[in-house]
C-alpha positions as CSV (number, residue, x, y, z in Angstrom):
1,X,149.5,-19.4,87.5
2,X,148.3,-16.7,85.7
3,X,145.6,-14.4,88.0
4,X,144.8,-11.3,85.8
5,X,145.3,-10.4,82.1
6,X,144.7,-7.2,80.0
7,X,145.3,-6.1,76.5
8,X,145.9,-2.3,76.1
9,X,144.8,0.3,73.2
10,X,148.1,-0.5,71.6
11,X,147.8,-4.4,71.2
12,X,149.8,-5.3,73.8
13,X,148.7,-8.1,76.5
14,X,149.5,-7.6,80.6
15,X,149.1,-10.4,82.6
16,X,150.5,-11.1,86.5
17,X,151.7,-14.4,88.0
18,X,151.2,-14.6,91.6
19,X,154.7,-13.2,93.5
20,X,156.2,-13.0,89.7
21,X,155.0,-9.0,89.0
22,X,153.7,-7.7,86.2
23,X,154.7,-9.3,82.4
24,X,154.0,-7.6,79.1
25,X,153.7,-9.3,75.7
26,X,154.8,-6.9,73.3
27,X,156.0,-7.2,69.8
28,X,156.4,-11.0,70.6
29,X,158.7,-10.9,72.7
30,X,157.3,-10.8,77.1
31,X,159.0,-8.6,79.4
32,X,158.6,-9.1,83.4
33,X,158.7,-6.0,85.9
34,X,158.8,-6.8,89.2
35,X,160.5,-5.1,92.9
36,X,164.0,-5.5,90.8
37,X,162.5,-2.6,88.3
38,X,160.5,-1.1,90.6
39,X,157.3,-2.6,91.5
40,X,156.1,-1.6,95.2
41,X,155.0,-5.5,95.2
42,X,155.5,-8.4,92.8
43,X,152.0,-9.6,94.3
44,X,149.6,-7.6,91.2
45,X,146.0,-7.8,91.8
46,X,144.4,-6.1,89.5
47,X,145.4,-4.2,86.3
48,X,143.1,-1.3,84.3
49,X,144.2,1.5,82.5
50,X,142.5,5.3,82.6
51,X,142.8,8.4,80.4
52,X,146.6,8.7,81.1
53,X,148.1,5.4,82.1
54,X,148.2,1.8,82.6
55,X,147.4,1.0,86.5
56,X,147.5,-2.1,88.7
């Protein structure tokens, strides 16, 4: 289930799956980040972006 999606300035859509990280669509093709790449927590529950970076 998908629990919280976001597009970005540069067209690309975030979204999270419950304990599945963080997945970005980008140039049609979806990448998944979780604890393997680095994540503190594959549980994301929330994602916003500020002047500098994309947050969760």
């Amino acid at each position: 289930m998908v629990y919280y999606i976001f597009d970005d300035d540069k067209g690309n859509i975030l979204f999270s799956a419950w304990g599945q990280g963080l997945f970005i669509l980008k140039n049609d093709k979806v990448i998944n980040f979780t604890t393997t790449e680095g994540l503190a927590s594959n549980q994301i529950r929330s994602i916003f972006a500020d002047s500098k970076k994309i947050s969760g």
